[in-house]
MMTF fields as JSON, N, C-alpha, C and O atoms, coordinates in Angstrom:
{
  "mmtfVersion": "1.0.0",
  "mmtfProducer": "UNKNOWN",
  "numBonds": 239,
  "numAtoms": 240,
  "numGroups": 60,
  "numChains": 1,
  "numModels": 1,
  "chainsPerModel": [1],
  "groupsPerChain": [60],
  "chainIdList": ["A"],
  "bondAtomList": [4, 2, 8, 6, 12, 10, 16, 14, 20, 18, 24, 22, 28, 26, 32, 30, 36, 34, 40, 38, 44, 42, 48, 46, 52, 50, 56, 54, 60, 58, 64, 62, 68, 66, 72, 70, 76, 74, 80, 78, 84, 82, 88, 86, 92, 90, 96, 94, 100, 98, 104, 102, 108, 106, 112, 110, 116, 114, 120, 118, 124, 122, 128, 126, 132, 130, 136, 134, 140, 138, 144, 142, 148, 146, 152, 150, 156, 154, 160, 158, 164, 162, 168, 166, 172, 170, 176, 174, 180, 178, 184, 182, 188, 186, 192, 190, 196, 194, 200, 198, 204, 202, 208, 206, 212, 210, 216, 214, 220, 218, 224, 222, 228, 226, 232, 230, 236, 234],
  "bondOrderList": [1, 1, 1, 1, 1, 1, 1, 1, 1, 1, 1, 1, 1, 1, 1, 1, 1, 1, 1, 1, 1, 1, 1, 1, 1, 1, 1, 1, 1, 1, 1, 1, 1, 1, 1, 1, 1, 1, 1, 1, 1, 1, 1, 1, 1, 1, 1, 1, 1, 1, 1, 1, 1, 1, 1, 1, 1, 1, 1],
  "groupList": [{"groupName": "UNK", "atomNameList": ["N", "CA", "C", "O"], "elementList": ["N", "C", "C", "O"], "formalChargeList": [0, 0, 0, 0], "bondAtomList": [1, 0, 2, 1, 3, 2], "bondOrderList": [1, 1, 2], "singleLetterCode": "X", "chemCompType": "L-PEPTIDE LINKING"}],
  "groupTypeList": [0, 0, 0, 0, 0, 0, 0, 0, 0, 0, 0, 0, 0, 0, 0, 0, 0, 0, 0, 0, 0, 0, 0, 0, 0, 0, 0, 0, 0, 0, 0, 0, 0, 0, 0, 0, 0, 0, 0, 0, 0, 0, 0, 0, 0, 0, 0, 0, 0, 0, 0, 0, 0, 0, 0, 0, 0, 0, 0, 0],
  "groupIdList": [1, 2, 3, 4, 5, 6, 7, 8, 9, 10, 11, 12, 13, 14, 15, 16, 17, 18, 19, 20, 21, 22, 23, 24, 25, 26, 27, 28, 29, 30, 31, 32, 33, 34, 35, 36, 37, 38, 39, 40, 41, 42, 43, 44, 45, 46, 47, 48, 49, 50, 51, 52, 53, 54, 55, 56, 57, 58, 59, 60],
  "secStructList": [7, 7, 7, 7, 2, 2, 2, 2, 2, 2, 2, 2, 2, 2, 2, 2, 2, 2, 2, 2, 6, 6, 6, 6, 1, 1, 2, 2, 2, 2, 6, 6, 7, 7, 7, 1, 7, 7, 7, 2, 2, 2, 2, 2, 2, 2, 2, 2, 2, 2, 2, 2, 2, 2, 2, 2, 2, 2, 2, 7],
  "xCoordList": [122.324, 123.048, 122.824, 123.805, 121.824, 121.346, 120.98, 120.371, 121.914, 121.145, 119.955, 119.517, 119.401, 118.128, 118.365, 119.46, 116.964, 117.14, 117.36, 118.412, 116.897, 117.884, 119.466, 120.335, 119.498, 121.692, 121.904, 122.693, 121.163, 121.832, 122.018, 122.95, 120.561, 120.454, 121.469, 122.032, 121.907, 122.978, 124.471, 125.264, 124.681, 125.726, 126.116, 127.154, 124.854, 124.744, 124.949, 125.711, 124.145, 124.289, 126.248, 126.903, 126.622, 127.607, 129.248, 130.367, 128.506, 129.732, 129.417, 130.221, 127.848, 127.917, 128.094, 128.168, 128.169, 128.955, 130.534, 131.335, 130.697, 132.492, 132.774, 133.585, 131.917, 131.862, 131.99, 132.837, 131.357, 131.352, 131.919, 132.084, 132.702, 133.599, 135.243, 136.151, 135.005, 136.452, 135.594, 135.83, 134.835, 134.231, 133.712, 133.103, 134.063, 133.515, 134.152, 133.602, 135.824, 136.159, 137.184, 138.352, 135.656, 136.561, 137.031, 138.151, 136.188, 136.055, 137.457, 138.226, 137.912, 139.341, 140.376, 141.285, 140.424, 141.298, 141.144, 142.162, 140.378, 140.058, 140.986, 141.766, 140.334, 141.326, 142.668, 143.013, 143.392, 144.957, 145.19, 146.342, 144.063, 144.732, 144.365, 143.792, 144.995, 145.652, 144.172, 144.025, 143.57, 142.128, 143.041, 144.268, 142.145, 143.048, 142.736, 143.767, 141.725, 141.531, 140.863, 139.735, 140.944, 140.254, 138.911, 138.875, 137.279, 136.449, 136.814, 136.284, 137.246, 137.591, 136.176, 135.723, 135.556, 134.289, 133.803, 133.687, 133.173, 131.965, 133.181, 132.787, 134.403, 134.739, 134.463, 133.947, 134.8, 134.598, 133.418, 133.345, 132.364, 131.022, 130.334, 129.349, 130.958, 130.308, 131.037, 130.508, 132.062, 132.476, 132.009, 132.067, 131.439, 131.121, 129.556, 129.18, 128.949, 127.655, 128.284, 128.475, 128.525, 129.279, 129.029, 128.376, 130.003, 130.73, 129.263, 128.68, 129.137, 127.389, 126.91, 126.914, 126.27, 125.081, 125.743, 125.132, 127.734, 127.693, 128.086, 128.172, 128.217, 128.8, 126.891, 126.716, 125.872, 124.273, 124.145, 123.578, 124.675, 124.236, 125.431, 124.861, 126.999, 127.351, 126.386, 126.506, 125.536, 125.295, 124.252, 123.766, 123.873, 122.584, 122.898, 122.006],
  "yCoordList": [150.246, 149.364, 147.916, 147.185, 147.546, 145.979, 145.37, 145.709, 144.095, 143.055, 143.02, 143.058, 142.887, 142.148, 140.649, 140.098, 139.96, 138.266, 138.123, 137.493, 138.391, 137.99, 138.326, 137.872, 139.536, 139.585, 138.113, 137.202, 138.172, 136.682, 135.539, 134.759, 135.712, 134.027, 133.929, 132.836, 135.049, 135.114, 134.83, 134.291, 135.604, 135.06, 133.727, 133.138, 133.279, 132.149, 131.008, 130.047, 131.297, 130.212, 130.37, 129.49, 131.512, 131.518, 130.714, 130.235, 130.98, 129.648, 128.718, 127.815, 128.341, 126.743, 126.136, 124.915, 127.061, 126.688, 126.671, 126.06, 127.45, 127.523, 125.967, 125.17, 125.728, 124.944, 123.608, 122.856, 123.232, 122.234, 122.225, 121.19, 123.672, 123.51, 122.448, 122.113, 122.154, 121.969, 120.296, 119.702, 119.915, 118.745, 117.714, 116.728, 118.05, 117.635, 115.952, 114.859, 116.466, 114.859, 114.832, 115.078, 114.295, 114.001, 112.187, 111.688, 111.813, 110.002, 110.102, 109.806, 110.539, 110.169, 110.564, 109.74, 111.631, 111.708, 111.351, 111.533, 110.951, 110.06, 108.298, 107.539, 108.35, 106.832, 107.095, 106.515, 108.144, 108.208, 109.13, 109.306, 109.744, 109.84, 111.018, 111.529, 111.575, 113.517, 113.627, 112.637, 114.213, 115.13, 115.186, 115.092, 115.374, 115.523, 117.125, 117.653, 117.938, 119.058, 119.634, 119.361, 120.872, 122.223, 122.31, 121.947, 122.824, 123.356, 124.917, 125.563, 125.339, 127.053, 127.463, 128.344, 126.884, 127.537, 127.851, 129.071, 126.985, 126.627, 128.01, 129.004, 127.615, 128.878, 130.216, 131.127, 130.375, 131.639, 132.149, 133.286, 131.221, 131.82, 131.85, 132.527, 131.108, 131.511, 132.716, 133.415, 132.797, 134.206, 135.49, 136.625, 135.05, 136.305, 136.717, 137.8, 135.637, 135.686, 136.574, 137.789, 135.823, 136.606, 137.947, 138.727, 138.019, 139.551, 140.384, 141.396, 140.033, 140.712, 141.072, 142.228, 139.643, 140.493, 141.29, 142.237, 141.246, 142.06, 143.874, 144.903, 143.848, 144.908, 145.941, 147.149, 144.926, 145.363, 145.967, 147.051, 145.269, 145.932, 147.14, 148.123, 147.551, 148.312, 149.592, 150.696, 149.53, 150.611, 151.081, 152.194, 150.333, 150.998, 151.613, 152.12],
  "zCoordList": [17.827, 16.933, 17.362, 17.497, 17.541, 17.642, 16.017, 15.002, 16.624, 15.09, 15.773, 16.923, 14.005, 14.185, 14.174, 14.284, 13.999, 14.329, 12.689, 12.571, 11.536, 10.178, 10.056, 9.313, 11.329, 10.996, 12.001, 11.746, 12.938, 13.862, 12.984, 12.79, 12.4, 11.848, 10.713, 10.652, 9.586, 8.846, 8.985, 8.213, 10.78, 11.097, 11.296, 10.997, 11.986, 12.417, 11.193, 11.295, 10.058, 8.943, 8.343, 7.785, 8.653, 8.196, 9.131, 8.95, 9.863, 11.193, 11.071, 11.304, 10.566, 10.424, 9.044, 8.903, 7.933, 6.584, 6.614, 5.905, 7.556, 7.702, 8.349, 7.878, 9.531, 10.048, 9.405, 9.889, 8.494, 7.401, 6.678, 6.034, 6.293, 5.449, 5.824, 5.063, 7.493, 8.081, 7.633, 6.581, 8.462, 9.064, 8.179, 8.592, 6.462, 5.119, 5.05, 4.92, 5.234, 4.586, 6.376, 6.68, 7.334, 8.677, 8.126, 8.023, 7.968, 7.591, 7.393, 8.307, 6.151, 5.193, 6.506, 6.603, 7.514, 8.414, 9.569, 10.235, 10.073, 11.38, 10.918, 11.493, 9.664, 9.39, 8.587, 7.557, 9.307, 8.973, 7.695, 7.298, 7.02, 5.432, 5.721, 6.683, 4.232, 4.406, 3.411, 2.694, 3.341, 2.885, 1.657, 1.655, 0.516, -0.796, -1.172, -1.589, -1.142, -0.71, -0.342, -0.754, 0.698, 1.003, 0.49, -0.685, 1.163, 0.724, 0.619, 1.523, 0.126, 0.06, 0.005, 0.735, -0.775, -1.347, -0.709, -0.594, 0.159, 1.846, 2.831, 3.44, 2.672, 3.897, 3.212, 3.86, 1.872, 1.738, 1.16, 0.692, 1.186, 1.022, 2.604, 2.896, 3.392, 4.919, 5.698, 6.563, 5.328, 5.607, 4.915, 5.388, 3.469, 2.996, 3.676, 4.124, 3.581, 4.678, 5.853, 5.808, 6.771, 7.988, 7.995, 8.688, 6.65, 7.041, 6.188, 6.577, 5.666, 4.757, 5.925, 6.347, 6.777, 8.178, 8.715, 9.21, 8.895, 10.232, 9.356, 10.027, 8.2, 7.299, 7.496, 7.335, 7.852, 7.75, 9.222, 9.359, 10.354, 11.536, 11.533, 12.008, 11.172, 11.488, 10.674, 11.204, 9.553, 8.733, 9.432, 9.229, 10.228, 11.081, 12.335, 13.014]
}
């Protein structure tokens, strides 16, 4: 039950879309102000990545 290097790199793209999903509007809160909203999208399409590669290495 080893990933291969496309489940890594999947996971991998998928922490760093989540990742961006936080880090989008740092500018507006570094200078005091409340983010007006959420990327939901970016988190829940990098989680669905995520969970895709790792849903591929458990089937093997």
């Amino acid at each position: 039950m080893l990933a291969e290097k496309k489940d890594i790199a999947l996971i991998i793209t998928g922490a760093i879309i989540i990742l961006i999903s936080f880090i989008l509007d740092f500018k507006l809160a570094t200078n005091g102000g409340i983010p007006d909203n959420y990327h939901w999208e970016l988190l829940v399409a990098g989680e669905l990545i995520g969970l895709w590669a790792f849903i591929n290495i458990i089937k093997r």
